[in-house]
C-alpha positions as semicolon CSV with decimal commas, in nm:
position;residue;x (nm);y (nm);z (nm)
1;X;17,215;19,129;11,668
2;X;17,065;19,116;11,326
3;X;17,215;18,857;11,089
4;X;17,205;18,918;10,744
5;X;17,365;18,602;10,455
6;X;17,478;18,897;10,147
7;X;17,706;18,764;9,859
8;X;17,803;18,988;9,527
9;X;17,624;18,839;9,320
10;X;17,335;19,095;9,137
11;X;17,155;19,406;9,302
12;X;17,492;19,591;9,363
13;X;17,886;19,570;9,483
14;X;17,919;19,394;9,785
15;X;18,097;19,698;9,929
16;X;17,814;19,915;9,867
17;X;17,571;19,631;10,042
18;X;17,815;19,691;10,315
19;X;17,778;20,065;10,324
20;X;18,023;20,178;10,157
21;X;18,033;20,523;9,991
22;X;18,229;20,721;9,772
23;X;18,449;20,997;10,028
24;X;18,453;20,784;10,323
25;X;18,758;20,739;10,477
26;X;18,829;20,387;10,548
27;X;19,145;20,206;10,744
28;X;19,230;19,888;10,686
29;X;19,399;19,672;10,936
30;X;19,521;19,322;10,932
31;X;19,621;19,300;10,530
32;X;19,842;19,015;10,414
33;X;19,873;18,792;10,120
34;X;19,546;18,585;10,191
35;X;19,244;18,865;10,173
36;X;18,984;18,891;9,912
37;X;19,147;19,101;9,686
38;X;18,835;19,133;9,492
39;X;18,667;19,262;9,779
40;X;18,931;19,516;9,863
41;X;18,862;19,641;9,517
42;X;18,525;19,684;9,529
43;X;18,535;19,896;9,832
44;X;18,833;20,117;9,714
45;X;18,615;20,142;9,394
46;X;18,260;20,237;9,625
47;X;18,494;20,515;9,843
48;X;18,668;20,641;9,519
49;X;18,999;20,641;9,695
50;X;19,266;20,370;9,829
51;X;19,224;20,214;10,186
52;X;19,457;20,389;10,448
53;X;19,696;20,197;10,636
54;X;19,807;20,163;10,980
55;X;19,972;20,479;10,970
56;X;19,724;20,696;10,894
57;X;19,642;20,980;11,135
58;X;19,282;21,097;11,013
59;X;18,953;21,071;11,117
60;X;18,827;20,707;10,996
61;X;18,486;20,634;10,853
62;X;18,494;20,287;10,888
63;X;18,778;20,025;10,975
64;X;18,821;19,744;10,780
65;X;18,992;19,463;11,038
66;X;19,137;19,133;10,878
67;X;19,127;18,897;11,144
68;X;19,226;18,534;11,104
69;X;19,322;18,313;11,413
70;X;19,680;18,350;11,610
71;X;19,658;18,687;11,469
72;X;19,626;18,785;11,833
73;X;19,432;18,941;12,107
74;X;19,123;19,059;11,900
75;X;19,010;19,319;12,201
76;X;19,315;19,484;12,174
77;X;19,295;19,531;11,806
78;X;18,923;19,644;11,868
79;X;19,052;19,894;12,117
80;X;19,340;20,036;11,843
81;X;19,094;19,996;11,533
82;X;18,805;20,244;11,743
83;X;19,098;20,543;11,847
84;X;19,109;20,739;11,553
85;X;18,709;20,658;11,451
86;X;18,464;20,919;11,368
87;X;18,135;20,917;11,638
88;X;17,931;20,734;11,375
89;X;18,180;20,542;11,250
90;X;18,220;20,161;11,298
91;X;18,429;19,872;11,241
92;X;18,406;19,555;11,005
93;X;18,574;19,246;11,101
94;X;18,643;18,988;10,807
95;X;18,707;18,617;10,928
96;X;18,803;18,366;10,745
97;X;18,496;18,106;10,718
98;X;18,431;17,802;10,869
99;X;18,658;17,508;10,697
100;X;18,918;17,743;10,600
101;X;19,307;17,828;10,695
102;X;19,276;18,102;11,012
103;X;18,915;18,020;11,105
104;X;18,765;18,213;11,383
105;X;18,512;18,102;11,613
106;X;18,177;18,370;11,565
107;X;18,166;18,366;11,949
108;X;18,538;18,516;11,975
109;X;18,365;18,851;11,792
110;X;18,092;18,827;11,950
111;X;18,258;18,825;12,269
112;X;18,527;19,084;12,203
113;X;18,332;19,338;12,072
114;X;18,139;19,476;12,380
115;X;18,491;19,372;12,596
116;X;18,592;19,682;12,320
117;X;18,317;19,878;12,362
118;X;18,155;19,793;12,042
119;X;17,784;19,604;11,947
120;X;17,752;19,377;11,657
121;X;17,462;19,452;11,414
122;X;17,547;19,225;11,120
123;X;17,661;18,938;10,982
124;X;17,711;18,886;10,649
125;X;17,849;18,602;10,385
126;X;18,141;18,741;10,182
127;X;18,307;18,392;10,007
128;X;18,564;18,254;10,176
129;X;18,493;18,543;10,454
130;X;18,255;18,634;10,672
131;X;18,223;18,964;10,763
132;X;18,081;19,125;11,142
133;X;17,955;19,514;11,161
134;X;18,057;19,660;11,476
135;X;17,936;19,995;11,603
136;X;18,039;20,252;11,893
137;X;17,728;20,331;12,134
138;X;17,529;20,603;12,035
139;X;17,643;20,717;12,404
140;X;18,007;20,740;12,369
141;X;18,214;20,997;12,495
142;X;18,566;21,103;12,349
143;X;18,841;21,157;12,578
């Protein structure tokens, strides 16, 4: 795993340190009332388009996966957020931070993500979230 501490402050959007660019597709899972709204922004400003929902039946970039604690069984919502991925497309998990409302232990992604078929690459420092780059095997065979 390679760890990575990224804010927005100067040298670029956060979303675009994330790898974000304009006419990918991106998904976004998990949205309530308590994500960075500013951070949402950003990306749907980097992809020049809104965020789909849970709904949408295309061929997804990259998933964007809220994920605070009680909000489930976070292998499952691995296994639902990778279905309707591209082959190089991958998955980023925002937690809440340590200290705040909905924490999540690091080791629960960590954990999950090869249970889901996925490999974290990156970690990085996002405010009040932090947020976990998942990616498919290079290997991985569509059913």
């Amino acid at each position: 795993m390679v760890a990575a501490t990224e804010s927005s402050g100067a040298g670029g959007s956060s979303a675009h340190k994330l790898g974000f660019t304009s006419g990918m597709v991106v998904q976004e899972l998990g949205w309530d009332e308590d994500t960075d709204d500013d951070l949402r922004a950003d990306i749907e400003d980097a992809i020049g388009d809104e965020m789909l929902d849970e709904d949408a039946i295309d061929v997804i970039d990259v998933v964007v996966l809220w994920w605070r604690d009680g909000d489930g069984d976070l292998v499952d919502a691995l296994m639902d957020a990778i279905t309707p991925l591209a082959d190089d497309g991958y998955v980023w998990v925002f937690a809440p931070k340590t200290g705040t409302d909905g924490y999540v232990d690091p080791s629960e992604i960590a954990e999950s993500a090869p249970t889901a078929g996925l490999t974290q690459t990156t970690v990085v420092n996002l405010g009040d979230w932090s947020g976990y780059r998942l990616v498919q095997p290079k290997n991985r065979k569509r059913t």
